[in-house]
C-alpha positions as CSV (number, residue, x, y, z in Angstrom):
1,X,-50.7,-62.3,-204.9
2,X,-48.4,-64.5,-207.3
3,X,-44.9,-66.1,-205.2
4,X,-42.1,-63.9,-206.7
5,X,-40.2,-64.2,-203.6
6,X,-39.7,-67.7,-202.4
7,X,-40.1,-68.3,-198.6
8,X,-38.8,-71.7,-197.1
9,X,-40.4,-72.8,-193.9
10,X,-36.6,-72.5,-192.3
11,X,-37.0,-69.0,-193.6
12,X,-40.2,-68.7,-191.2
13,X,-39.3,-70.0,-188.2
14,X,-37.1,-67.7,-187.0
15,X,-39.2,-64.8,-188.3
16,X,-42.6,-66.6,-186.4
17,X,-40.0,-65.9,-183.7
18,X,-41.0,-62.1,-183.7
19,X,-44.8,-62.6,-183.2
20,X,-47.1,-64.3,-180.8
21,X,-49.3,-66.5,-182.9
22,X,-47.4,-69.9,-182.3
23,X,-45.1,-72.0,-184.4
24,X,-45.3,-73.1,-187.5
25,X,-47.8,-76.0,-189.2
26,X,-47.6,-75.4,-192.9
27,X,-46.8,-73.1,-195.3
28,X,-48.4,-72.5,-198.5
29,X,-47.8,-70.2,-201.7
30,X,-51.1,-68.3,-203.0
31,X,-51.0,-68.9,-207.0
32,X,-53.1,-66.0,-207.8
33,X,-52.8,-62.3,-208.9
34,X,-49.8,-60.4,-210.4
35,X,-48.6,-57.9,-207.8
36,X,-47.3,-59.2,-204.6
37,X,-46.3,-62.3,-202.8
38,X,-48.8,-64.2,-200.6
39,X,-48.5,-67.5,-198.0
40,X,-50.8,-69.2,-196.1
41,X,-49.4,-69.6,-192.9
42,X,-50.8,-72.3,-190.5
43,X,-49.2,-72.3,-186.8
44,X,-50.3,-74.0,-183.5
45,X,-52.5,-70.3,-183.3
46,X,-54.4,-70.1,-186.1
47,X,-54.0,-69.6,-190.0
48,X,-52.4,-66.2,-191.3
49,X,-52.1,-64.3,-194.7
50,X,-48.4,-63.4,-195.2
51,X,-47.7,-60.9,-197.5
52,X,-44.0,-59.9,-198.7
53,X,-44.3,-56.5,-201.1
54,X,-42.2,-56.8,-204.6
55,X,-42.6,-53.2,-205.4
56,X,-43.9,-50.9,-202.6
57,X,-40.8,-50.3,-199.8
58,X,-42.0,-49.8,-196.2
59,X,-41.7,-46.2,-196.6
60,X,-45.2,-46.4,-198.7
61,X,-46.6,-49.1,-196.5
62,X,-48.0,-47.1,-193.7
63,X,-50.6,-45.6,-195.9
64,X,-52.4,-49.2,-196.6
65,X,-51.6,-50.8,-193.0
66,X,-53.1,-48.2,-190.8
67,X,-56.0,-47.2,-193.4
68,X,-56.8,-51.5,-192.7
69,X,-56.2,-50.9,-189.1
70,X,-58.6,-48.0,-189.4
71,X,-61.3,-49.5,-191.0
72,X,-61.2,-52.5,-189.1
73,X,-61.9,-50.0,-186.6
74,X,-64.6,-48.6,-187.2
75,X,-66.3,-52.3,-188.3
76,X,-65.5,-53.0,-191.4
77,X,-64.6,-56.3,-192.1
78,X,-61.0,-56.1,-193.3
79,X,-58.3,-57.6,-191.7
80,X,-56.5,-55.9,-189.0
81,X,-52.5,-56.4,-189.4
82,X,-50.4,-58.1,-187.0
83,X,-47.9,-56.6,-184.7
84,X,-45.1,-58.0,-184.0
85,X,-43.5,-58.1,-180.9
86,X,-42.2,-54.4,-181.4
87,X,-44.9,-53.4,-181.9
88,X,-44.7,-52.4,-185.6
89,X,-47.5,-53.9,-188.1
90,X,-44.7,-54.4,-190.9
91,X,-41.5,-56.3,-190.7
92,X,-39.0,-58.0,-193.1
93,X,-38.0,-61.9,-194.4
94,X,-36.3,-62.7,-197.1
95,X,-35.6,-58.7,-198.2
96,X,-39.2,-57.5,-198.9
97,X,-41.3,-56.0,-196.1
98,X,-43.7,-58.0,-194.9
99,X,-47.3,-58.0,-193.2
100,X,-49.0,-60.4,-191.5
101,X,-52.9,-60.7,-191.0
102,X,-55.7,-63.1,-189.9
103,X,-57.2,-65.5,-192.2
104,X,-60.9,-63.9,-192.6
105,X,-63.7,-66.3,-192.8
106,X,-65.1,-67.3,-196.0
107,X,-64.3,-68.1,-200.0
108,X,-63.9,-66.5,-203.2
109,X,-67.0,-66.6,-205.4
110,X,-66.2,-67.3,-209.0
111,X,-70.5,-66.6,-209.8
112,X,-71.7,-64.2,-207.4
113,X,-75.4,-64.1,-206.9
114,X,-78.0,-61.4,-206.7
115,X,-77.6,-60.8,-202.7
116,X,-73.9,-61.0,-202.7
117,X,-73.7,-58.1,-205.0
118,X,-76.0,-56.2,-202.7
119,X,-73.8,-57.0,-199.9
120,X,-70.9,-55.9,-201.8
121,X,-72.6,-52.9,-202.8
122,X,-73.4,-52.1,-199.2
123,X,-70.2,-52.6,-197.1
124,X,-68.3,-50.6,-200.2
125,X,-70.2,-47.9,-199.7
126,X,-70.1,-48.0,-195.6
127,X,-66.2,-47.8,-196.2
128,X,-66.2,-45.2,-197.9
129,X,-68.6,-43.4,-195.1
130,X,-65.9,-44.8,-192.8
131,X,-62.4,-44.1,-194.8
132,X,-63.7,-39.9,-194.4
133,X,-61.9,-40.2,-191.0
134,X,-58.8,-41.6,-192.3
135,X,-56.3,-38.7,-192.4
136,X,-53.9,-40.4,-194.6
137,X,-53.5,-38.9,-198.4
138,X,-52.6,-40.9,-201.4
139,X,-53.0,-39.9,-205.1
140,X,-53.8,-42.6,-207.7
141,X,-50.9,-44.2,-208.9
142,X,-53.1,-46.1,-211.8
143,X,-55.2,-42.6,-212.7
144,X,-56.4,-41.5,-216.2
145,X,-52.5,-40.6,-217.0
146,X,-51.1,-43.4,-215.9
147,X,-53.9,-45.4,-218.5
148,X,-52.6,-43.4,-221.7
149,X,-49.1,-43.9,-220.7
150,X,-49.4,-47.8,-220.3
151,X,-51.4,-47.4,-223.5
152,X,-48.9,-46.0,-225.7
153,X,-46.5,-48.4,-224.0
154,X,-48.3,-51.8,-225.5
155,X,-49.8,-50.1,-228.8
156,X,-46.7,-51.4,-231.0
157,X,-48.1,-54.9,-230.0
158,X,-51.8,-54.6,-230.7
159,X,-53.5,-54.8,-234.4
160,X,-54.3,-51.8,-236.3
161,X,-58.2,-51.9,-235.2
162,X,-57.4,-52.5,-231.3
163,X,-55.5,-50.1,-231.0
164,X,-57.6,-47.4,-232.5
165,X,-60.7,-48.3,-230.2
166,X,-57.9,-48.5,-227.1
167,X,-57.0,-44.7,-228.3
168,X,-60.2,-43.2,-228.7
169,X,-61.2,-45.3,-225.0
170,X,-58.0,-43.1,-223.7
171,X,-58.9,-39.8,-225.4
172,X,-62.5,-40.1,-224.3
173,X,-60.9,-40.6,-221.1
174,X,-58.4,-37.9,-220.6
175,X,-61.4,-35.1,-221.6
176,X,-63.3,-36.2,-218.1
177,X,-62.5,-34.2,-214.8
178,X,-63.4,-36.2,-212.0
179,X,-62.3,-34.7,-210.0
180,X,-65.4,-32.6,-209.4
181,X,-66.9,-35.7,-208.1
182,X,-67.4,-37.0,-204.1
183,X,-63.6,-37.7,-203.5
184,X,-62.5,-40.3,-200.7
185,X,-60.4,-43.5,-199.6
186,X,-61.0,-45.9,-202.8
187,X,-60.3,-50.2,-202.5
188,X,-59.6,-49.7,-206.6
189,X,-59.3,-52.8,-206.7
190,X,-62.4,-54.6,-205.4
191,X,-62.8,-57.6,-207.7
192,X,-64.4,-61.3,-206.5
193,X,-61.2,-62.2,-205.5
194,X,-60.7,-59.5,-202.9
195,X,-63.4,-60.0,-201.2
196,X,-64.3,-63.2,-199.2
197,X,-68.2,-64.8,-198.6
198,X,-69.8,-66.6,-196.1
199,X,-72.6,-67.7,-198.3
200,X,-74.5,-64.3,-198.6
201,X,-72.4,-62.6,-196.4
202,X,-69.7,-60.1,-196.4
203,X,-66.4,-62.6,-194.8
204,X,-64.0,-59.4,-195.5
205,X,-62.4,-57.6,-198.1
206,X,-58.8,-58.1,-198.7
207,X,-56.0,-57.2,-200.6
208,X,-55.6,-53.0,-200.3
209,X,-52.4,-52.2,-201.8
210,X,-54.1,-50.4,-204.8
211,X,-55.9,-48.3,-202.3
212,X,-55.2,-44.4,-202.8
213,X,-57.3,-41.1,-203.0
214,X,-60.1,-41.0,-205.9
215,X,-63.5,-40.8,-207.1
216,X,-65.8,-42.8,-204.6
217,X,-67.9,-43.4,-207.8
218,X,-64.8,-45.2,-210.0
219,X,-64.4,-47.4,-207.4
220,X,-68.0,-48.2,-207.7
221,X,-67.9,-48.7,-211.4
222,X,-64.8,-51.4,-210.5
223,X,-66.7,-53.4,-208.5
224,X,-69.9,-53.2,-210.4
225,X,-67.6,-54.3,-213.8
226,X,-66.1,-57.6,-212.2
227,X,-69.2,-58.5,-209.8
228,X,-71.9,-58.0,-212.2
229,X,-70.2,-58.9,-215.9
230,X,-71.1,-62.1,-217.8
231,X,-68.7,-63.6,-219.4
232,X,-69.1,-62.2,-222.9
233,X,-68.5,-58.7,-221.2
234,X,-71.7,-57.7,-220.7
235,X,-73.5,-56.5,-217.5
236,X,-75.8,-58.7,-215.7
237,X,-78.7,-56.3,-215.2
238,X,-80.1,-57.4,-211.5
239,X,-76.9,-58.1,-209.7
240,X,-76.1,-54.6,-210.8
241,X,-79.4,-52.9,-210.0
242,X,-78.9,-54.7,-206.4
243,X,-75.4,-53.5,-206.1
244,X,-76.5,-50.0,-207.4
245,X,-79.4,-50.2,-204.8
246,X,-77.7,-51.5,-201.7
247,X,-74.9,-49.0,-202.1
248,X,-77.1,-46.1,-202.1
249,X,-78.7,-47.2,-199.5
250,X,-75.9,-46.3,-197.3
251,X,-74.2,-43.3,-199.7
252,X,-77.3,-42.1,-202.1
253,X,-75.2,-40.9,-205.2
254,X,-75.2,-37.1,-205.9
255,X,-76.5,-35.4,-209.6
256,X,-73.2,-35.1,-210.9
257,X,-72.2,-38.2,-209.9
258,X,-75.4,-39.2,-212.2
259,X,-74.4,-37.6,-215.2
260,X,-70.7,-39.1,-214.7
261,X,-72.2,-42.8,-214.6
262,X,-71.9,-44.0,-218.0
263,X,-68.4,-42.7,-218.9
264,X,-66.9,-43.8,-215.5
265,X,-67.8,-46.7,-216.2
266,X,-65.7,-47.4,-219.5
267,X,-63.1,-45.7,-217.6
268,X,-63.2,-48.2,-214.7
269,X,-63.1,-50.9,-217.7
270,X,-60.1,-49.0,-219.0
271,X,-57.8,-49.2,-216.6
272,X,-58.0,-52.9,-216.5
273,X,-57.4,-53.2,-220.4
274,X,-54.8,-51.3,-220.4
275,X,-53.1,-52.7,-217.0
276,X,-53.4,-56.5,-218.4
277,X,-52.2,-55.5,-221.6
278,X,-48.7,-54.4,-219.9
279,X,-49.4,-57.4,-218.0
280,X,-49.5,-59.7,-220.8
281,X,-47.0,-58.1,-223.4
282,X,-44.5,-56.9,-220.3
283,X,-45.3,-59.7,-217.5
284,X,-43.5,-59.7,-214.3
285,X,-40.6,-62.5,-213.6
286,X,-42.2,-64.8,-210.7
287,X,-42.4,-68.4,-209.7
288,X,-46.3,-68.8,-210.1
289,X,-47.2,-65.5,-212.1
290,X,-50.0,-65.8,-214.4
291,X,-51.2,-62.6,-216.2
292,X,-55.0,-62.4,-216.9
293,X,-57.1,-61.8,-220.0
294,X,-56.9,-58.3,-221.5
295,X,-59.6,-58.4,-223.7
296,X,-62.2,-59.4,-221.5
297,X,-62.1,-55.6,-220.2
298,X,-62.1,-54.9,-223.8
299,X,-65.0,-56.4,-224.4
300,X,-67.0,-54.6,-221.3
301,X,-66.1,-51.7,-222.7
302,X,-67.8,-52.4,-226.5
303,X,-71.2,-53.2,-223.9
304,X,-71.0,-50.1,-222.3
305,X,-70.3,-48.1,-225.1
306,X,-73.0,-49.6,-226.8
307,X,-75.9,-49.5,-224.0
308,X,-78.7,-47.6,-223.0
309,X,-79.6,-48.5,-219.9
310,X,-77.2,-48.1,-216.9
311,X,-79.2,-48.9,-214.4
312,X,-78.5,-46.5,-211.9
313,X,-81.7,-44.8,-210.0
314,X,-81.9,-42.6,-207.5
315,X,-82.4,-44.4,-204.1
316,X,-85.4,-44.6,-202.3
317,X,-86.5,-41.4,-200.1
């Protein structure tokens, strides 16, 4: 969500040209995130989220544009591309493929409270229930052998005793088979900042371009590690009991998905490390990158590895 590519509002105009949503107010570059390029577009219509892609082509767009279109569907409060006036939900400006949405209602919450966890927790599971329609395929990209690669990658920068606990994190990880557990569309990516509130409630999740094939129960363990985590790493123990409760609410959790909690979870903590290590040893050239903190998934991982408790109970019959 960073501005790699820069977009002039002379650039837009004629582009604006290919949709029906009005000319163009203001234009505005989203500082945040490491991945792709986001505007703010205001026009005489309404405001827009423009989105130009710095590493996925349009051939491997289709997947997350109709899987939004898909859930928007079927009620999930996503938002629904933009056609243009061909017809086509993706375009092109300034040599990246492009996709253009509503602005959704609501802000990001930097300290999520008890109920908005639960309302996390609900609509994730609900699109997952929803997603098992979606005919579209896509393996994980970012999956347990993509983490040891990207590992080995940043070990010649770490200290002797980091990198030991990141190794035995990614040899812990590579003896799991999850592949035994309930497999569906995953967000992967579901932090605060991909989802907007309306005070308590759900505004819309956003941002699904690390969406793929996977474990319904890593995705899960995402969320719950950024919504529920303090700031020393550790997990806030009612936000995630209500997130834990809310979701199976709507998708009560199978045994083996049980016995999988605890080590999912480092896992889910895992790929964050390891990604924002690359991040911050190997950052991306952009015009308002910023790469975030490493070892704050670090630290979750030295709480989970360390804890008891996981809070996870069946739901109620």
């Amino acid at each position: 969500m960073s501005v790699f590519t820069t977009v002039t509002p002379d650039d837009l105009a004629p582009f604006l040209k290919r949709y029906y949503i009005g000319q163009l107010v203001d234009l505005k570059g989203i500082a945040a995130g490491i991945t792709n390029t986001n505007y703010f577009v205001t026009t005489t219509h309404g405001r827009y989220v423009l989105t130009l892609f710095e590493a996925l082509q349009s051939s491997d767009l289709p997947y997350y544009v109709n899987l939004t279109a898909h859930l928007a569907h079927h009620g999930i409060a996503v938002a629904a591309p933009i056609a243009n006036i061909d017809d086509q939900y993706t375009d092109t400006l300034n040599g990246r493929p492009t996709l253009l949405v509503p602005c959704l209602p609501g802000t990001v919450v930097d300290e999520p409270n008890v109920a908005q966890c639960a309302q996390v927790g609900e609509m994730l599971a609900q699109m997952h229930l929803a997603s098992r329609s979606y005919p579209a395929h896509m393996p994980n990209p970012r999956g347990v052998q993509w983490w040891a690669d990207t590992a080995a990658e940043v070990m010649q920068y770490l200290d002797a005793d980091t990198a030991a606990r990141l190794q035995a994190e990614v040899d812990l990880q590579l003896r799991q088979d999850y592949t035994t557990l309930p497999q569906g569309v995953i967000h992967a990516d579901l932090f605060r900042d991909n989802v907007l509130l309306d005070g308590d409630r759900i505004g819309g999740f956003i941002d699904f371009y690390y969406a793929c094939n996977d474990a319904l129960l890593y995705d899960l363990a995402i969320a719950l590690n950024d919504w529920c985590r303090e700031e020393d790493g550790d997990i806030d123990r009612a936000r995630a009991e209500a997130m834990l409760q809310a979701y199976q609410s709507v998708r009560p959790l199978e045994t083996a998905e049980f016995a999988a909690w605890p080590v999912i979870l480092r896992g889910a903590a895992l790929r964050f490390w390891t990604s924002r290590l690359l991040d911050f040893y190997k950052p991306a050239t952009g015009e308002m990158t910023y790469a975030k903190d490493p070892t704050q998934y670090e630290r979750v991982i030295t709480h989970h590895a360390q804890r008891q408790d996981f809070w996870l109970t069946p739901a109620p019959v």
